[in-house]
TORPA-150787 format. One line per 5 residues: number of its first residue (from 1); for each residue x, y, z of C-alpha. Coordinates in Angstrom, 2 decimals. Example, Ala and Ser with C-alpha at 12.3 -4.5 7.8 and 13.67 -1.06 7.14 Angstrom:
1) 12.30,-4.50,7.80 | 13.67,-1.06,7.14
This chain:
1) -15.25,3.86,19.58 | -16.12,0.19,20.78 | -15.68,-1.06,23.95 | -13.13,-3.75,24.46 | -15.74,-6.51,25.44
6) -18.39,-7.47,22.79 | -21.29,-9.70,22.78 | -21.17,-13.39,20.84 | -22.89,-13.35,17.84 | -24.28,-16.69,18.65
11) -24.39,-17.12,22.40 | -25.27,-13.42,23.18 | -22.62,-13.80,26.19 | -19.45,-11.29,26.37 | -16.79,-12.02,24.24
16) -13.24,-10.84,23.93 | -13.17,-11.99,20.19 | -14.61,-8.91,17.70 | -17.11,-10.43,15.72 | -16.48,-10.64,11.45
21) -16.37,-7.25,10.43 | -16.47,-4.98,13.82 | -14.77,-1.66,14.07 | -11.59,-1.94,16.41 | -12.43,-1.52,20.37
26) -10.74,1.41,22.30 | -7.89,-0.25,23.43 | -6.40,-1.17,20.16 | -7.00,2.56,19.29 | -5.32,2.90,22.18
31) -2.32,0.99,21.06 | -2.61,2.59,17.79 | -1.76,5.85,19.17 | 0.51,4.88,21.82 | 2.70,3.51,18.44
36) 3.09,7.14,18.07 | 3.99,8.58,21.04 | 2.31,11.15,23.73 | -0.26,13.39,22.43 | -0.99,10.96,19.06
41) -4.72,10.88,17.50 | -6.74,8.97,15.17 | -8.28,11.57,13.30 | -9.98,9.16,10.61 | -11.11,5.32,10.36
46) -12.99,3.70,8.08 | -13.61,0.04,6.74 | -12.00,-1.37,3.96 | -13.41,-4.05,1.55 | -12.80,-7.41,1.19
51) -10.84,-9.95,3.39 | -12.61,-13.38,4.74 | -10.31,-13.53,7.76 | -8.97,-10.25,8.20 | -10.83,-6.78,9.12
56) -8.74,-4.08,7.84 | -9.54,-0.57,8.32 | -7.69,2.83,6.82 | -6.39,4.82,9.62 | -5.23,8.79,9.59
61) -2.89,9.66,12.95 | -1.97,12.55,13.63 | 1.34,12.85,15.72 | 1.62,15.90,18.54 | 3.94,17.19,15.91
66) 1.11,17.53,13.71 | 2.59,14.75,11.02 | 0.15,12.70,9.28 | 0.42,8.64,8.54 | -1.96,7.14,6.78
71) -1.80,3.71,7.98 | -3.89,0.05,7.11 | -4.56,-1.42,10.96 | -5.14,-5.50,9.65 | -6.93,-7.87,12.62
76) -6.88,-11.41,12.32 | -10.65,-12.11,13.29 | -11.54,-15.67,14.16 | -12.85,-17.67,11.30 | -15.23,-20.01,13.39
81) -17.88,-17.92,15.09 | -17.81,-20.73,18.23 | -13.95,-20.30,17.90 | -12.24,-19.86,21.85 | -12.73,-16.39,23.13
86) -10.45,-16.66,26.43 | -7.26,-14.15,26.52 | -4.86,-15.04,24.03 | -6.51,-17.43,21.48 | -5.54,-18.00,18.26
91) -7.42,-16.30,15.93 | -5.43,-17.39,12.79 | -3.78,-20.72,12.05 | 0.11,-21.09,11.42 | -0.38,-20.86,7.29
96) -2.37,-17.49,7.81 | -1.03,-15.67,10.55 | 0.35,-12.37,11.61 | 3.85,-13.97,12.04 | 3.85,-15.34,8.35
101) 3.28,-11.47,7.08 | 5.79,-10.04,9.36 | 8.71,-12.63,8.04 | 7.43,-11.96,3.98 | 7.40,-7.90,4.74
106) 10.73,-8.25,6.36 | 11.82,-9.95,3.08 | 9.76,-7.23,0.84 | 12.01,-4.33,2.02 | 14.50,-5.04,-0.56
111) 11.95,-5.86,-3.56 | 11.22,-3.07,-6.31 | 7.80,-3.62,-6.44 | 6.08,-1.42,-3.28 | 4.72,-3.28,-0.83
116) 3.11,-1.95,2.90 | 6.05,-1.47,5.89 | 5.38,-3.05,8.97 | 4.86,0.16,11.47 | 3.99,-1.83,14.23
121) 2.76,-5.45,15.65 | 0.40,-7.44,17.96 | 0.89,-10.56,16.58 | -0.47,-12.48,20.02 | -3.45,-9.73,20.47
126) -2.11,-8.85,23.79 | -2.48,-5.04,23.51 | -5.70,-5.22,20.59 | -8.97,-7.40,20.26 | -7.17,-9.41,17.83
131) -3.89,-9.97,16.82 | -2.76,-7.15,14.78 | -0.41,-5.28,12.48 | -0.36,-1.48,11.39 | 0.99,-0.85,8.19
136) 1.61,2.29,6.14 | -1.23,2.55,3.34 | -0.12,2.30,-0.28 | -1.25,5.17,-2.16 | -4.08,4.12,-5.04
141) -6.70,2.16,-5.86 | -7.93,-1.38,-6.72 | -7.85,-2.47,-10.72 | -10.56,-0.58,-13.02 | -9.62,-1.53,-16.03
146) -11.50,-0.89,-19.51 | -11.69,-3.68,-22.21 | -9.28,-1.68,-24.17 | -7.07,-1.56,-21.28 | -6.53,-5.14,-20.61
151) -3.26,-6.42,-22.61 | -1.46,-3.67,-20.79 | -2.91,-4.30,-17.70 | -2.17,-8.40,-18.52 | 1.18,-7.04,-19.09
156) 1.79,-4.97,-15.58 | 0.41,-8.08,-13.93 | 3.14,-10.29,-14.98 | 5.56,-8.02,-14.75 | 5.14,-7.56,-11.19
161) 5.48,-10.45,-10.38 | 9.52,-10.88,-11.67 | 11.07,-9.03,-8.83 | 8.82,-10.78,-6.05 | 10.20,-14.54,-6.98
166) 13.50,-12.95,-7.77 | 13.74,-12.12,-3.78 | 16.47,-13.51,-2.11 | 15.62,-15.65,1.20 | 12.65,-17.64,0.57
171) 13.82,-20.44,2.24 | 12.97,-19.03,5.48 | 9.35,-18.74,4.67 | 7.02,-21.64,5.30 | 6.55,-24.13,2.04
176) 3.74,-23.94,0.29 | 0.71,-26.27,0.75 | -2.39,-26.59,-1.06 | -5.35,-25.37,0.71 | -7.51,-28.15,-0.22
181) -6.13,-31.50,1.01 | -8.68,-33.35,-1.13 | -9.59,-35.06,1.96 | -13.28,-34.73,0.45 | -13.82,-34.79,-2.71
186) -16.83,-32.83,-3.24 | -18.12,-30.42,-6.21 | -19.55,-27.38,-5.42 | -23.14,-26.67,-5.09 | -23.78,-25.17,-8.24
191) -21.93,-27.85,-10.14 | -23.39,-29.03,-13.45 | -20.27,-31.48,-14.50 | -18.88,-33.18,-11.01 | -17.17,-35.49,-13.34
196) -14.81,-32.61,-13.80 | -14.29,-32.09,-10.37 | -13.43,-35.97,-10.10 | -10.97,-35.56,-12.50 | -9.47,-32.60,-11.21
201) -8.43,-34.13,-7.68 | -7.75,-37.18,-9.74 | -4.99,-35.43,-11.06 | -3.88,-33.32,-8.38 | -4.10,-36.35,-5.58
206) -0.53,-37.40,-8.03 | 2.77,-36.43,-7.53 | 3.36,-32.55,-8.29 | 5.97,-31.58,-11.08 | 9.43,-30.90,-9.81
211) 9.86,-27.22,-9.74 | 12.19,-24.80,-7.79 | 10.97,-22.72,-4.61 | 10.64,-19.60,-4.95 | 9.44,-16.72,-2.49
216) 5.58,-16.60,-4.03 | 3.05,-14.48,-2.36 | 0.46,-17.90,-2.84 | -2.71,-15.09,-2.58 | -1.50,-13.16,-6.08
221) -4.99,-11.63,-7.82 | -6.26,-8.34,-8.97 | -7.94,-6.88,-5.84 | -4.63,-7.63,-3.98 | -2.91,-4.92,-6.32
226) -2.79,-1.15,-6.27 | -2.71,1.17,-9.05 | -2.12,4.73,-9.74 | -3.40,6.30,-13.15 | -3.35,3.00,-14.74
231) 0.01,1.97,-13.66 | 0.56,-1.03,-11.01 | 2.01,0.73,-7.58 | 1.89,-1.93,-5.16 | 1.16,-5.22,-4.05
236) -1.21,-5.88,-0.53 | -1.93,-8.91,1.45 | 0.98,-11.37,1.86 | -0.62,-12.94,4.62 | -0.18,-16.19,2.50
241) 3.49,-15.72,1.24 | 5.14,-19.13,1.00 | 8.37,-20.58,-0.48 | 7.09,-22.87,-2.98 | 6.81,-23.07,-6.95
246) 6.41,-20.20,-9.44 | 3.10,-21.65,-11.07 | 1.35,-21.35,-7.73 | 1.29,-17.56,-8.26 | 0.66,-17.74,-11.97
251) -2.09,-20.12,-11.41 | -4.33,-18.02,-8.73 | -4.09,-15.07,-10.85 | -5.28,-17.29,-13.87 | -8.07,-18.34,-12.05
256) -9.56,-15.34,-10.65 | -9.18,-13.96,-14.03 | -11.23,-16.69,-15.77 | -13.94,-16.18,-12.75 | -14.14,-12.84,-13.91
261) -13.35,-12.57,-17.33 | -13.27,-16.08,-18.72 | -10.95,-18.43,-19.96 | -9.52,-16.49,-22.67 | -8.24,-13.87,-20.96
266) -6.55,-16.48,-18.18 | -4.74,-17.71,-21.35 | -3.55,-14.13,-22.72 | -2.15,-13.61,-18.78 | 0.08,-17.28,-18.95
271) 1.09,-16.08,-21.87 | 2.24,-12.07,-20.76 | 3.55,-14.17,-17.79 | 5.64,-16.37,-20.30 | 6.76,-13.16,-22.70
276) 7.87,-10.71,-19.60 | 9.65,-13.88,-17.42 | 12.02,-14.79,-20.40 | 10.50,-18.09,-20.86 | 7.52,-20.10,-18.51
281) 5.96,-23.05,-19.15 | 3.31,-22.66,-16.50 | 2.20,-26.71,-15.81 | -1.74,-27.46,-15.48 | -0.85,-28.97,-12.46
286) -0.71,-25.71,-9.99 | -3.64,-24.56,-12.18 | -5.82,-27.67,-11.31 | -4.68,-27.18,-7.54 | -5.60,-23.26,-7.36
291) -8.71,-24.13,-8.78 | -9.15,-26.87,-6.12 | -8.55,-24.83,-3.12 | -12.13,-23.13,-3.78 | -13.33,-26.49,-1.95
296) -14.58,-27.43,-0.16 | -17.49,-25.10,0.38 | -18.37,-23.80,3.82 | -21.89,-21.96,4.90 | -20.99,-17.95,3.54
301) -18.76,-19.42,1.35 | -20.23,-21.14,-1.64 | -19.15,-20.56,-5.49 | -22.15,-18.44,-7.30 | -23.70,-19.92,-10.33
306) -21.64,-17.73,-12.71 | -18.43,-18.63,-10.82 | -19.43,-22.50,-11.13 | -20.06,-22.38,-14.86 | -16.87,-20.38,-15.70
311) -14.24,-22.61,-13.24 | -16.26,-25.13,-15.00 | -15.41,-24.10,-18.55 | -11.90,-23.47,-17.61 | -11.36,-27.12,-15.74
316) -12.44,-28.37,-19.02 | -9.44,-26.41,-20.58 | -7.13,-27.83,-18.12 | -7.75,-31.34,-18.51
């Protein structure tokens, strides 16, 4: 295992922040298996994909009973590689923090939908190398699905999202805000059309549509599903849950699915979402402002060609 102190990526001086992607050090093992009680191992841990700000790894413990847990340890790694390193920084602001995922799994217990339990928390990094939270591991596997497969898996996509807005208590989650503030107004890179980007904060710089809040998990997209012989099992990451309006979760699944399968099949999902909830008009508004919250661009962080083109093609849609 790692030792507790690294070395800055960009000063080459200790650190006590883990760089972007770095296994956990000893001492939140440590605290891993202290969760546990006396005589607790990790018998397995290994990396798992995906997360900007978090570094989540899949851990096996074995108890001195001889139980097994598999378990998800998530660490909230500092997004700014010159971010503070003293004891106790903040490695995550309030809309993305360890707190906001504790009060929306506390809420979760009672939805149908499976969802991780909290086993354990760090949310001020005082025991790990980051602030921290050990989860159990949803059995399963991220989306494969064929072309054949995709009105059903449109279908379990909406669908799963009925019981999470149907949660009672969302009031006591933080509202939702856009991401994007539109404070600059800037296409991306690979833009061919800025004019629709003008147009698009244009719009969304206006008053948003009345809607009711609702508890929304504000990060809803394929990879942050689970699925089990082609059947939806779970939902991961509500790092990002918010009380705020329905179309906000409608609209980031849209859009990742027009990034990755184009416009058409965004459409085919508002419309699953419209036949399963009873009745949805999903407003181009939240669209426009999950599209949005892609900018602006940072270093590492920078819409592909491909991606350009297709948000492009579906902005156009929108407007």
């Amino acid at each position: 295992m790692t030792e507790s102190v690294y070395m800055d990526l960009v000063t080459g001086s200790p650190s006590l922040a883990p760089p972007v992607g770095a296994p956990p050090s000893s001492a939140t093992v440590r605290w891993v298996r202290e969760c546990f009680g006396r005589g607790a191992e990790v018998r397995a841990l290994r990396p798992l994909p995906g997360g900007a700000a978090h570094a989540n790894h899949a851990l096996v413990v074995e108890t001195r009973a001889g139980s097994e847990h598999r378990l998800v340890l998530r660490r909230w790694l500092p997004r700014d590689p010159l971010a503070s390193t003293a004891p106790g920084a903040v490695f995550a602001d309030g809309e993305f923090s360890p707190e906001r995922e504790i009060a929306a799994l506390t809420l979760l217990a009672a939805c149908e939908i499976p969802t991780p339990v909290l086993v354990a928390a760090d949310p001020a990094g005082a025991y790990c190398d980051a602030p921290a939270l050990l989860l159990t591991r949803l059995p399963g596997h991220p989306p494969r699905p064929a072309p054949d497969d995709l009105p059903e898996y449109l279908i379990q996509l909406a669908a799963a999202l009925l019981p999470v807005h149907a949660l009672r208590g969302a009031a006591s989650m933080p509202p939702y805000v856009p991401r994007n503030r539109l404070d600059l107004r800037q296409p991306p890179k690979h833009a061919t059309r800025p004019e629709l980007w003008e147009r698009a904060c244009e719009v969304a710089a206006g008053s948003p549509p009345d809607a009711p809040s609702r508890f929304v998990h504000r990060d809803y997209h394929p990879d942050n599903t689970v699925w089990t012989g082609g059947r939806l099992t779970g939902v991961v990451d509500w790092s990002d849950a918010a009380s705020g309006p329905v179309g906000v979760d409608v609209g980031q699944m849209r859009l990742r699915l027009a990034l990755r399968y184009g416009t058409a099949v965004a459409d085919r999902f508002r419309d699953c979402f419209d036949q399963v909830a009873g009745g949805h008009e999903q407003d181009p508004y939240w669209d426009l402002r999950c599209v949005l919250d892609l900018l602006p661009e940072e270093p590492g962080r920078v819409l592909s060609e491909r991606d350009a083109a297709r948000a492009e093609e579906y902005l156009e849609t929108l407007l």
